[in-house]
C-alpha positions in Angstrom: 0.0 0.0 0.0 1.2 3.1 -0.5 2.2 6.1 1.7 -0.4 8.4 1.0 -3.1 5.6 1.1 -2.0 4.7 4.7 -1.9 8.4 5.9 -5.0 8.5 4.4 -6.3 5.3 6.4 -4.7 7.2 9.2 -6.7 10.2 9.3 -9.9 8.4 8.9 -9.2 6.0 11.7 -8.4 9.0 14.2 -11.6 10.4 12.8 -13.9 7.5 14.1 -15.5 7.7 16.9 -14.8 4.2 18.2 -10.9 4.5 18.2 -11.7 8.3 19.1 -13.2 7.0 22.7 -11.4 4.7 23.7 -11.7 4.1 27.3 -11.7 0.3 28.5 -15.0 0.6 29.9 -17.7 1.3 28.4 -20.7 3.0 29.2 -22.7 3.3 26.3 -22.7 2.2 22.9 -25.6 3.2 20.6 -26.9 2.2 17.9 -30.3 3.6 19.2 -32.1 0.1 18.1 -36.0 1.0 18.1 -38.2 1.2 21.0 -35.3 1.8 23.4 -37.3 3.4 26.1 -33.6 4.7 28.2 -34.1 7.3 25.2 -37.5 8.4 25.8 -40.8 7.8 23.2 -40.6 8.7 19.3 -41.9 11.6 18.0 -42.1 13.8 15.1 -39.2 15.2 16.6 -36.5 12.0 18.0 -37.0 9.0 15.5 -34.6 5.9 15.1 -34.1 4.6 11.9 -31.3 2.0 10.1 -29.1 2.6 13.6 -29.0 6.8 13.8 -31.0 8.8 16.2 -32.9 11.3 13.2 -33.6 14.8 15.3 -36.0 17.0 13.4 -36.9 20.4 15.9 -39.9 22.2 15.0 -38.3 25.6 12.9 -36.9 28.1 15.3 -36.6 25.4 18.3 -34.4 22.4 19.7 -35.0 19.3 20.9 -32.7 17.0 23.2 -32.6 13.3 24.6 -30.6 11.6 26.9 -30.6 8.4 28.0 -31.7 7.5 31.3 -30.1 4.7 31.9 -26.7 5.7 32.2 -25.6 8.0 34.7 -21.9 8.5 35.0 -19.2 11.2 36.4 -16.0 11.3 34.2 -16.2 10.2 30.8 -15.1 10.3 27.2 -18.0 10.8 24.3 -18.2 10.3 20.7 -20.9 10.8 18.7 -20.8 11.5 14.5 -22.9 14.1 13.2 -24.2 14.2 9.5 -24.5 17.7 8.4 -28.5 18.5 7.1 -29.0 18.2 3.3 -30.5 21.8 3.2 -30.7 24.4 6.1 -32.6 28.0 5.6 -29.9 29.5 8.1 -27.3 27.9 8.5 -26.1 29.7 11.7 -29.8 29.1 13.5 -29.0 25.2 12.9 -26.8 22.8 15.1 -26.5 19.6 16.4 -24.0 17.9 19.2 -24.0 16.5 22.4 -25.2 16.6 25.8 -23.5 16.5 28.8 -23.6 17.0 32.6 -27.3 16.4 31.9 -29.1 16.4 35.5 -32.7 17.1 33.6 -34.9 19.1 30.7 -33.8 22.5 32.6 -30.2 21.9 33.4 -26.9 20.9 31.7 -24.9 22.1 28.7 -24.6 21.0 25.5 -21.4 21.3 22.7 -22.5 21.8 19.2 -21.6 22.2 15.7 -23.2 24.1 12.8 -23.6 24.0 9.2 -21.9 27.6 9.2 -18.4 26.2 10.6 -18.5 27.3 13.8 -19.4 25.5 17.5 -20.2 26.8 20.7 -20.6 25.1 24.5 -23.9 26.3 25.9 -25.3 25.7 29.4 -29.1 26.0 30.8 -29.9 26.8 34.2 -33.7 26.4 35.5 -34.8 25.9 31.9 -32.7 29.3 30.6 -29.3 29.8 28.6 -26.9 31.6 30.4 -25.5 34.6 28.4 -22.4 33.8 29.0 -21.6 30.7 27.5 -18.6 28.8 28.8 -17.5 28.9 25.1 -18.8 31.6 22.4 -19.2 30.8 18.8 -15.8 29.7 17.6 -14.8 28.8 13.8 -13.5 25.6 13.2 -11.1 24.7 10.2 -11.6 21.1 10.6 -15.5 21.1 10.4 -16.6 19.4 7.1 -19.5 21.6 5.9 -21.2 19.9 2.6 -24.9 18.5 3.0 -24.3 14.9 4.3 -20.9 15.1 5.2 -19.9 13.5 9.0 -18.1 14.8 11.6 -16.6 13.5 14.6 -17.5 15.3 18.3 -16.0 14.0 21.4 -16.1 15.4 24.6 -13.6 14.1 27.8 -14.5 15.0 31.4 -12.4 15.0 34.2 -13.2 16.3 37.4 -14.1 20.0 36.4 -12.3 19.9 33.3 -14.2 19.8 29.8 -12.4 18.9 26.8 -14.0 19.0 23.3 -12.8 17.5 20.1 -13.9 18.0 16.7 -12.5 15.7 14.0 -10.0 15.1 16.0 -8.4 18.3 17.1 -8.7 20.0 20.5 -11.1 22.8 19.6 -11.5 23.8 23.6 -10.7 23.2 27.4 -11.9 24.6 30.2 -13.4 24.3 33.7 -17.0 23.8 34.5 -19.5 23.7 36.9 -21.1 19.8 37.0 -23.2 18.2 39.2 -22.7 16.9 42.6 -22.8 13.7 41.5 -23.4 11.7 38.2 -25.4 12.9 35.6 -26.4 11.7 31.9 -25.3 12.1 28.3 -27.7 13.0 25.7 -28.2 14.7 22.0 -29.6 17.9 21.0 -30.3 19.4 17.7 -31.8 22.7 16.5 -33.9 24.0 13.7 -33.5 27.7 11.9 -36.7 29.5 12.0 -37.9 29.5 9.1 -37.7 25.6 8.6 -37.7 22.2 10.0 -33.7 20.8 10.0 -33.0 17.0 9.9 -30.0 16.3 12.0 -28.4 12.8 11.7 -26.5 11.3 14.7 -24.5 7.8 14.8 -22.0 5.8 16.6 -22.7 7.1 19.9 -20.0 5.7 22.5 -19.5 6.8 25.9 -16.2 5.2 28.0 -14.3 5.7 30.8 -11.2 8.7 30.2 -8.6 6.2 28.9 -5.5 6.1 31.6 -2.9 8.1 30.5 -5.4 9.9 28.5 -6.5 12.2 31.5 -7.2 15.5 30.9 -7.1 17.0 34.7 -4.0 19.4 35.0 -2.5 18.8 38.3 -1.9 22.5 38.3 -5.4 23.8 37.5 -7.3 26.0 39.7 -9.2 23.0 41.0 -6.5 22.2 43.4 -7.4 22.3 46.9 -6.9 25.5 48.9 -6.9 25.9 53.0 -8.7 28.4 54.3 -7.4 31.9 55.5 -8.2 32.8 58.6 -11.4 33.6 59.7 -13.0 32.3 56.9 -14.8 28.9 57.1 -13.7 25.6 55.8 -17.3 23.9 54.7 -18.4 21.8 51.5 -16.2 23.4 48.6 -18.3 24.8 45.6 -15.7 26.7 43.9 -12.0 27.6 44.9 -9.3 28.9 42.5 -5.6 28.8 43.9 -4.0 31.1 40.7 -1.8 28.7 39.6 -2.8 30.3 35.9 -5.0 31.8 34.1 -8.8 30.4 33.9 -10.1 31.1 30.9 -13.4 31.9 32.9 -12.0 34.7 33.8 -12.0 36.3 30.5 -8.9 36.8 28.4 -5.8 38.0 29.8 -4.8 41.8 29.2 -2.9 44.1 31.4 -5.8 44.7 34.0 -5.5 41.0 34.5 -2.3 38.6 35.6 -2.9 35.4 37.2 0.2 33.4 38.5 2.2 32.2 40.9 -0.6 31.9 43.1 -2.0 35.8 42.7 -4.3 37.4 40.1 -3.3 40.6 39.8 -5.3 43.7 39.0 -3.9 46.8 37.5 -6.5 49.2 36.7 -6.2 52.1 34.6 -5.1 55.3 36.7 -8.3 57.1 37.7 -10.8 54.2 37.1 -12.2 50.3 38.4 -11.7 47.0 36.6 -13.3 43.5 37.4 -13.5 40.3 36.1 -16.8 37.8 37.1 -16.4 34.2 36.5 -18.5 33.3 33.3 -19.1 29.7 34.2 -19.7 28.9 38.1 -22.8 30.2 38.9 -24.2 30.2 43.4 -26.9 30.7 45.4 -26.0 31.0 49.1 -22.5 31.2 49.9 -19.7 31.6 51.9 -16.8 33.6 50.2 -13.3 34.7 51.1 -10.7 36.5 49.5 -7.3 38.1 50.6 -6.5 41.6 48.8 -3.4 43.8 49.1 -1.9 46.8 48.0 1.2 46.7 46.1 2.9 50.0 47.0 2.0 53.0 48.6 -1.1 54.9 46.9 -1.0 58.9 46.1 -5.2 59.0 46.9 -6.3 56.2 49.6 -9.3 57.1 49.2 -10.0 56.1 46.0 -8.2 52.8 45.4 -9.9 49.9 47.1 -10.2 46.3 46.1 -12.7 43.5 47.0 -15.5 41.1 45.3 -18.4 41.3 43.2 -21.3 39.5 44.6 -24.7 38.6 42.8 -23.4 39.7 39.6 -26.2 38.9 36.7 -23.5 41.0 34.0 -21.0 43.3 34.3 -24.2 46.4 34.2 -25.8 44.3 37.2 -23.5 43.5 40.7 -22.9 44.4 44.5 -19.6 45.0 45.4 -17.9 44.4 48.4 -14.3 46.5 49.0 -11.2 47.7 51.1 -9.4 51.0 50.9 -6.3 51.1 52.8 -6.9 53.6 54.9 -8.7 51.5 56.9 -12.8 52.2 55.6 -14.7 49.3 53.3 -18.3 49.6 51.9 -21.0 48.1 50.0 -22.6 49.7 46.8 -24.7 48.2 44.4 -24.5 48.5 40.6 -27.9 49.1 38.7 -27.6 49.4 34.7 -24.1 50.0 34.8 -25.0 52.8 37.1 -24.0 52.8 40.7 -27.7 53.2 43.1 -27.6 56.6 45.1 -28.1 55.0 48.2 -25.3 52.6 49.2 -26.3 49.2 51.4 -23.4 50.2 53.3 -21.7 53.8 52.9 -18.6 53.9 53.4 -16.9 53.3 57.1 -14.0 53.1 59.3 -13.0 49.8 61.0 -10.4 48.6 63.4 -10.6 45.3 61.7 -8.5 46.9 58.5 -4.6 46.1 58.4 -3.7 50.2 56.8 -1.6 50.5 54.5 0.2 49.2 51.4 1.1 45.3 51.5 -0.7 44.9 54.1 -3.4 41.7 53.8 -6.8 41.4 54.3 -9.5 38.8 54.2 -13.3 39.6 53.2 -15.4 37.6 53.8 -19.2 37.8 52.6 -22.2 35.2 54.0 -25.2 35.6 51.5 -28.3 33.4 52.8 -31.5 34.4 50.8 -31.3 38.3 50.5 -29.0 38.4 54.0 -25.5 39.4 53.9 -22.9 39.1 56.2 -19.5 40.9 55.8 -16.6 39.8 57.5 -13.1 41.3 57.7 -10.1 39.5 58.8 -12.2 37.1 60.9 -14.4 40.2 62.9 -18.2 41.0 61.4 -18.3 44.3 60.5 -21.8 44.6 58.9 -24.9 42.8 57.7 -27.8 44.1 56.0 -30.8 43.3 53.7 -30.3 43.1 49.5 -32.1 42.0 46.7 -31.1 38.9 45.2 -31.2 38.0 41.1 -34.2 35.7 40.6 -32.1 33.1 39.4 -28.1 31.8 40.5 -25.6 34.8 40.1 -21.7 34.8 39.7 -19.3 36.3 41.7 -16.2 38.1 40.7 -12.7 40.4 41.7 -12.8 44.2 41.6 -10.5 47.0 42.2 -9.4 50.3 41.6 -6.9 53.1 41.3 -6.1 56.2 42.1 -6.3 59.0 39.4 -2.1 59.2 39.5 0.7 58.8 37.0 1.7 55.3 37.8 -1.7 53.7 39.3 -2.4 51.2 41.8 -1.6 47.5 41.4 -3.8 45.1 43.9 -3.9 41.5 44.8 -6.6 38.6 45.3 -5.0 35.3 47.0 -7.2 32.5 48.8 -10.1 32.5 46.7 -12.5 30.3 47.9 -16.4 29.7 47.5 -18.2 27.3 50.6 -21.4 26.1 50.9 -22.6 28.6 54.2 -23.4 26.9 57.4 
């Protein structure tokens, strides 16, 4: 045989989605034979035919199934996904997979589209989240033409979310699972002014093969004690800044995270923050350690803290420290900061003064109750109003309107579940 013909072989081997998942256990391995009922009823929508799961969403909508007979924690999955013959819009059409499923109003799904790009959505409560753990993304190694298959794969470990098109790495990052296992599903969307037809085969879902992992033993998932005076419950979320999350946003030169630190350099004379776009709380117990890299020319006006309830960046409390020894609580309304603050702004014993000098805020929210704790003592507590539905929680500061600005730090992030 010749060389092309076996690099040729190659390629389409790597492509497939059984030598593409290839874990020794396996969970699942579809080929949706009728009147499996683990994949609910057929419909007009979910039919099985010659071995493929046919999806078919009424125009402008999508539909999803997931098999309820599986439910698993870290896993590889591999489906292939026939492109439609005919779309009216091709970016209003995709297909993929499902994942983290816990039911019809939670999980997240990784799809691809007839346009070349794919995204990584997640619902909460039965709504998308604006901000999708990964936005619309061009992909070179998408194959486009009506009827055309392409390979998707998705690895979990732990908090980490790796997707695959067609073999190549196409994303990675962290998200926000379930407590415990969960279920693996399809999903398919229709443009509006049309009914697509999605074909899916070769559905496989395995263990992560060993050796295979995709867990980075330095990734923010590490675990991280407590500082003092802040509380050492169930973990929901802690980030050690080993490097730079990707939740965060994209680095720039408001934002350095490493060597333990993220780092925030505003521009002289005004705020920056960063909310991470994927974990998402109710109640909570928060602490964070800020500090002042050198001496400030306006105390009064550089400060550093946490966002708390943050539904976007035009939508947040915040929670900060000045070095001169006063913290408050203001609320942001429409990118507009409310007149009247929860708490103004006041003096505490409880604040180390001064530049490098470290300390630890704590916040308890309960329902629409907060708590604020600095370096261990309460300092106040008041009455807010809450989003409707789970919020995100972010870093803040700011600097004073001098030449060289203020630089601050955030060490011992942590997020527990409040007692």
């Amino acid at each position: 045989m010749r060389l092309h013909s076996l690099i040729a072989l190659g390629l389409l081997l790597a492509a497939s989605p059984a030598l593409a998942c290839t874990g020794q256990s396996v969970h699942l391995e579809a080929d949706f034979p009728t009147h499996d009922l683990a994949w609910g009823e057929e419909d007009a929508r979910f039919q099985v035919s010659e071995g493929k799961a046919i999806l078919k969403p009424a125009p402008g909508t999508q539909t999803a199934r997931w098999n309820a007979g599986v439910n698993l924690t870290d896993l590889d999955a591999c489906v292939t996904i026939t492109m439609p013959e005919a779309t009216a819009e091709a970016s209003r059409s995709y297909a993929g997979l499902l994942f983290w499923v816990e039911d019809k109003n939670n999980f997240y799904e990784a799809v691809i589209s007839p346009n070349g790009l794919f995204t990584v959505a997640r619902k909460i409560r039965g709504k998308l989240v604006e901000a999708v753990p990964v936005p619309w993304t061009k992909v070179d190694a998408l194959k486009l033409s009506p009827g055309e298959k392409n390979t998707l794969q998705v690895t979990l470990e732990g908090q980490t979310v790796v997707v695959t098109i067609n073999g190549s790495v196409v994303a990675q990052f962290r998200g926000q699972g379930p407590d415990g296992p969960s279920r693996v599903g399809l999903v398919a969307a229709s443009s509006p002014d049309g009914p697509d037809t999605w074909h899916l085969s070769d559905l496989k879902v395995t263990n992560v093969p060993p050796g295979k992992g995709v867990r980075d033993k330095e990734a923010p998932t590490d675990t991280l004690a407590s500082a003092p005076g802040c509380a050492d419950g169930k973990v929901l979320f802690v980030d050690n800044f080993k490097a730079h999350d990707p939740t965060w946003g994209r680095k720039d030169a408001r934002l350095k995270i490493s060597s333990g630190k993220a780092v925030l350099t505003p521009v002289p004379g005004t705020r920056t923050f960063r909310w991470n776009r994927v974990f998402v709380f109710e109640d909570l117990d928060a602490c964070a350690t800020v500090s002042l890299a050198k001496r400030t020319s306006d105390a009064t006006a550089s400060y550093a803290g946490l966002m708390f309830w943050v539904e976007d960046n035009q939508n947040y409390y915040q929670a900060v420290i000045a070095p001169n020894g006063y913290f408050t609580i203001a609320r942001v309304i429409n990118g507009r900061e409310a007149p009247t603050r929860p708490v103004k702004w006041t003096k505490t014993s409880a604040i180390k003064y001064g530049a490098k000098k470290k300390n630890t805020l704590r916040l308890i929210l309960k329902g629409d109750q907060v708590g604020v704790l600095i370096n261990g003592k309460e300092v106040a507590s008041f009455t807010g109003e809450p989003p409707s539905r789970p919020s995100y929680i972010g870093l803040l500061a700011a600097s004073a309107p001098s030449k060289r600005g203020d630089t601050w730090s955030v060490t011992d992030f942590k997020i527990t579940e409040p007692q």
